[in-house]
Steps between C-alpha positions, in 0.01 A plus 500: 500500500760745611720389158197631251448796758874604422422478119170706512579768786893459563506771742236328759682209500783639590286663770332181653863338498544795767744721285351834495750687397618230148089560468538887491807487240312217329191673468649802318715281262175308441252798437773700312552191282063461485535861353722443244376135387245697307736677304654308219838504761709189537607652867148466633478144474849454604404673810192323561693133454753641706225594799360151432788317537617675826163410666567137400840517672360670819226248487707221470802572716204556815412136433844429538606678808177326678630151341830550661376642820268202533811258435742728779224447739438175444883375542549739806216278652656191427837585577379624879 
């Protein structure tokens, strides 16, 4: 859910993953890039990948860092 949130609204993703301020940045790369997408402009939809594919990353690596605190907890509870 969160992965097709990052591709349709980048910037609240990157929000809910509870990074306001890679939101704020995001948000303004993403709208900028929203203006200029309806212009004939290559740069718009560079921009707008670009937004995409940072919300992916943020989405992803916040998976990750609960994946790996779920396996540091669990081996500090085995080891004492």
């Amino acid at each position: 859910m969160m992965y097709l949130l990052a591709v349709i609204v980048p910037p609240l993703a990157i929000l809910l993953q509870g990074r306001p301020f890679q939101a704020v940045v995001n948000a303004a790369l993403w709208i900028g890039s929203l203006m200029f997408i309806l212009l004939p402009f290559v740069a718009g939809q560079l921009g707008w990948v670009i937004a995409v594919v940072w919300a992916l990353m943020v989405v992803h690596a916040r998976r990750q860092d609960a994946r790996d605190q779920r396996l540091i907890n669990e081996a500090l509870r085995r080891r004492g």
